[in-house]
N, C-alpha and C positions, 0 to 999 in steps of 0.2 A: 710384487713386481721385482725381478729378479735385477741383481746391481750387475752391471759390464764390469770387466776386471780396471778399464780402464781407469773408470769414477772411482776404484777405491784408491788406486794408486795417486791418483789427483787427491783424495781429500785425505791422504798420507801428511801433504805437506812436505816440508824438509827432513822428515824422515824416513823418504822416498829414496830421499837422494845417497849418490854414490857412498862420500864421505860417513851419510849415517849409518850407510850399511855396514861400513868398514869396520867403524870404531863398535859398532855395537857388534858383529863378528868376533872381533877382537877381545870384548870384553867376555861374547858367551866360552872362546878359545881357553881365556884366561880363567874363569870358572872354573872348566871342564879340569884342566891343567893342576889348579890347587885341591880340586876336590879327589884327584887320582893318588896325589900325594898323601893327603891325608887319610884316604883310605887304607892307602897301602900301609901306613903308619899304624894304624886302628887295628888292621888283618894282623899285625903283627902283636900288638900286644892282646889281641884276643885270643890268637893261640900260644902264648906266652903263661896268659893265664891260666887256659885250660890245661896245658902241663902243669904246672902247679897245682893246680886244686885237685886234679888226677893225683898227681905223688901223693899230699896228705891223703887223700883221701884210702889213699893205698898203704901209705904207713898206717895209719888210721886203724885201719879192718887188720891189719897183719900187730896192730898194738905196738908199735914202735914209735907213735907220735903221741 
């Protein structure tokens, strides 16, 4: 039996409603927001690293390290 859009929105409850919509928006916003950050944070020291272990690895082979 297929559900009307409306019944599910009704058996939502109060997080139906505007206010829930809002804060919980606001919370996936804020998510979204901290996880860019640390991304970008992560991007950085992973190719931070990979210079490095390139160099030794390049001292390495040429015997300088």
């Amino acid at each position: 039996m297929p559900v009307s859009p409306a019944l599910t929105v009704l058996q939502l409850g109060e997080l139906a409603s505007p206010p829930a919509l809002l804060v919980g928006l606001l919370l996936l916003a804020l998510v979204i927001v901290v996880g860019r950050v640390v991304l970008a944070i992560a991007w950085r020291l992973v190719l931070i690293a990979l210079v490095v272990v390139t160099l030794l690895w390049v001292l390495g082979v040429l015997g300088l390290a």
